[in-house]
C-alpha positions in Angstrom: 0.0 0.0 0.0 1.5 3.3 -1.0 1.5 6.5 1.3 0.9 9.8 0.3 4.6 11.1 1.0 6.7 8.2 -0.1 9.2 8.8 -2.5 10.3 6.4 -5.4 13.6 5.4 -6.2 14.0 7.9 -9.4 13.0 10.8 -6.7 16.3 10.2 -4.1 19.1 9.9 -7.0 20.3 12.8 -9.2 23.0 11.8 -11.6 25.5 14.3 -12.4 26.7 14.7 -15.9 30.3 14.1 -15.5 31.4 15.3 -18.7 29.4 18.9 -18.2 31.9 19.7 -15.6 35.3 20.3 -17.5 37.7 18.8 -15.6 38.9 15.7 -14.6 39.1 16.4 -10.4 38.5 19.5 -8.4 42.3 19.4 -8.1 42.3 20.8 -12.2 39.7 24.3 -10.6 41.4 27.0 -9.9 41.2 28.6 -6.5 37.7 30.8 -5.7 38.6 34.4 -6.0 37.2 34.9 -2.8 35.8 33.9 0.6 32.3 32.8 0.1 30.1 34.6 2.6 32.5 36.7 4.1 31.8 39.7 2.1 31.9 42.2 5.0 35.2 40.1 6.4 36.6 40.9 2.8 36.1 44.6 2.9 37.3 44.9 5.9 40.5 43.0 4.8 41.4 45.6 2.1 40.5 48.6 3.9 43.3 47.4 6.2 45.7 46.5 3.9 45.2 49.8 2.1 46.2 52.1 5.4 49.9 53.5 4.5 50.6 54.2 8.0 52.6 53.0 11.1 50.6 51.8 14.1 48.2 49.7 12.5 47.8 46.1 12.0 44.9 43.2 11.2 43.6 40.8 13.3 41.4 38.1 11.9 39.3 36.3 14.1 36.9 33.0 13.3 35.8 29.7 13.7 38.7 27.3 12.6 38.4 25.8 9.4 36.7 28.9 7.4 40.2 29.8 5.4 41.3 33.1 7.4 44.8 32.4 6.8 44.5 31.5 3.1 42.4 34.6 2.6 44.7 37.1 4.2 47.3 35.6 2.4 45.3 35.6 -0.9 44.9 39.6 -0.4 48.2 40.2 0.6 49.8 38.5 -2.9 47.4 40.8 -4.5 48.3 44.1 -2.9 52.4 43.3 -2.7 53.5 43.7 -6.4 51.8 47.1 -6.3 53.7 48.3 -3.5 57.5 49.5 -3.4 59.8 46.1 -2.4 60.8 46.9 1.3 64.5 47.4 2.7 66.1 44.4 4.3 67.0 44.8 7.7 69.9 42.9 9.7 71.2 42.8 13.3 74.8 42.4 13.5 76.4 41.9 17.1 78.0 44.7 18.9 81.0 44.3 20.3 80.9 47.3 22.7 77.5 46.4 24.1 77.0 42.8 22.8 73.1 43.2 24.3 72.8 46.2 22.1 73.1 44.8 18.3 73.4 46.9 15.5 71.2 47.0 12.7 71.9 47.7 8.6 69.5 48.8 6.7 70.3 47.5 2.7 68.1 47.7 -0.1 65.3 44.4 -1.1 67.2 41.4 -1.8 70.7 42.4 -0.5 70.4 41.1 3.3 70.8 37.7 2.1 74.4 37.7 -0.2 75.6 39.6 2.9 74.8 36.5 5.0 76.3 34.5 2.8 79.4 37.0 2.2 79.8 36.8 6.0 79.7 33.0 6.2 82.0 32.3 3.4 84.7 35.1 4.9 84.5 33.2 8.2 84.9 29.5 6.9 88.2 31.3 5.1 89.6 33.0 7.7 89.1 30.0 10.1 91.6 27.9 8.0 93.9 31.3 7.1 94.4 32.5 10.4 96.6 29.5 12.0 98.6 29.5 8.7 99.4 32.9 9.0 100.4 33.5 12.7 102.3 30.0 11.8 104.8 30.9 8.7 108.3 32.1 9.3 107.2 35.7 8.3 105.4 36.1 11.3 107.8 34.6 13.6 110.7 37.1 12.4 108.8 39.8 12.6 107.7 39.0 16.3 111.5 38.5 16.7 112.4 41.7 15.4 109.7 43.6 17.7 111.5 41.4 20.5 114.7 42.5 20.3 113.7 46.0 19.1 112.5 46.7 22.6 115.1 44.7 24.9 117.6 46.6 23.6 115.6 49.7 24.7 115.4 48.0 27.9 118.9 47.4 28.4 119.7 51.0 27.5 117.3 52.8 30.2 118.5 50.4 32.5 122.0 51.7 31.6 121.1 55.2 31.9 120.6 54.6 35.9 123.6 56.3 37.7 124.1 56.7 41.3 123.4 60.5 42.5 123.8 61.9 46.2 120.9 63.8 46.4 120.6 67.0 49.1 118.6 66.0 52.2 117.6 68.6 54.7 118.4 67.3 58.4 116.5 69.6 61.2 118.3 70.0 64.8 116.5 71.8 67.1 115.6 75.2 65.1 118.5 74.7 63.2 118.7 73.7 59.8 121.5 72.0 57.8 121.7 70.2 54.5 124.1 67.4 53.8 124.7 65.0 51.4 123.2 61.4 51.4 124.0 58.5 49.4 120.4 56.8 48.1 120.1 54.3 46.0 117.6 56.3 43.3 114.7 54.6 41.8 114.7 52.3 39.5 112.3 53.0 36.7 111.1 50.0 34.6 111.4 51.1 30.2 107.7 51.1 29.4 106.3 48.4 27.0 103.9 49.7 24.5 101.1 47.2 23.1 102.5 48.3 19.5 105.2 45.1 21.1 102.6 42.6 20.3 101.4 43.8 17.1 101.8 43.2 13.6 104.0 45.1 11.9 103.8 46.4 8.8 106.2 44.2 7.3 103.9 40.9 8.2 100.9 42.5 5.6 102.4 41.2 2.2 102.5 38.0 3.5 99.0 37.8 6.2 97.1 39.5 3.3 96.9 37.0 0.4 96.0 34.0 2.9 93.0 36.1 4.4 91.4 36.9 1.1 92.9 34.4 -1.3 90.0 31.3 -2.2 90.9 28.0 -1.7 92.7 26.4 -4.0 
């Protein structure tokens, strides 16, 4: 017995013309130019993106799952190529105040062969270094500086002499001066830091190992 509201077989499937739809998978349809439904989300969107100033930022906000992320992001593609590419910014350490580092402001695109530059100059100089301070170049002209400055030394000590100064001797409210024999002060030749130094004679020979490439 049939019933008023009873649906046939014919009435619960709908066939889908495959071949009407173009495309093989959904993977082969491009992306929807937009959120769907989020029209006031949307406007929104690019009146923030369009403010030019400092101080302001977006914040999205939704249920998960609604594409927020792949929106903003969809926008922002849009709106980039318009604008000016910005500078890139890096932080290199400071010696002077190591919590204080300093920061270079290059032009788009830059910030990243200077990383590189940096890296590669550092790998080099790690291996140059030890072969430099190690060649007989180096050593000679620390022994030079050496004996440059002992003999200084051992001709201020040999300018000390023996004098008799005056001293005053009181007696009563009498005065008298007479002479004393005092062994005067020795005074130690001072020792500059140039001493440890590299002179300029080490440079044609430090030079090409620093900034040479490896062979």
């Amino acid at each position: 017995m049939a019933h008023d509201h009873e649906l046939t077989v014919p009435q619960l499937y709908q066939a889908c013309d495959l071949e009407a739809l173009g495309c093989a998978s959904s993977a082969d349809l491009a992306d929807l130019d937009a959120g769907l439904g989020q029209e006031r989300a949307l406007g929104a969107l690019r009146f923030g993106i369009g403010i030019r100033h400092e101080g302001y930022n977006l914040y999205v906000m939704g249920a998960p799952g609604l594409g927020k992320h792949a929106i903003v992001r969809q926008l922002l593609g849009r709106q980039a190529p318009l604008l000016e590419a910005p500078n890139d910014w890096c932080y290199v350490n400071n010696f002077r105040t190591p919590h204080k580092p300093r920061v270079l402001r290059l032009p788009a695109g830059t910030g990243c062969n200077l990383d590189g530059d940096l890296r590669a100059l550092v790998r080099r100089l790690i291996a140059a270094l030890p072969a430099a301070f190690d060649s007989d170049e180096y050593r000679s002209a620390v022994q030079g500086i050496k004996d440059k400055f002992k003999s200084r030394e051992e001709q201020s000590f040999g300018s000390v002499t023996t004098e008799r100064p005056l001293v005053k001797v009181k007696a009563g409210c009498r005065s008298s001066y007479r002479l004393e024999k005092r062994r005067p002060p020795i005074r130690m030749p001072a020792i500059h830091a140039e001493a440890y130094k590299l002179s300029p004679t080490m440079y044609p020979a430090l030079l090409p190992a620093l900034f040479s490439g490896p062979s």
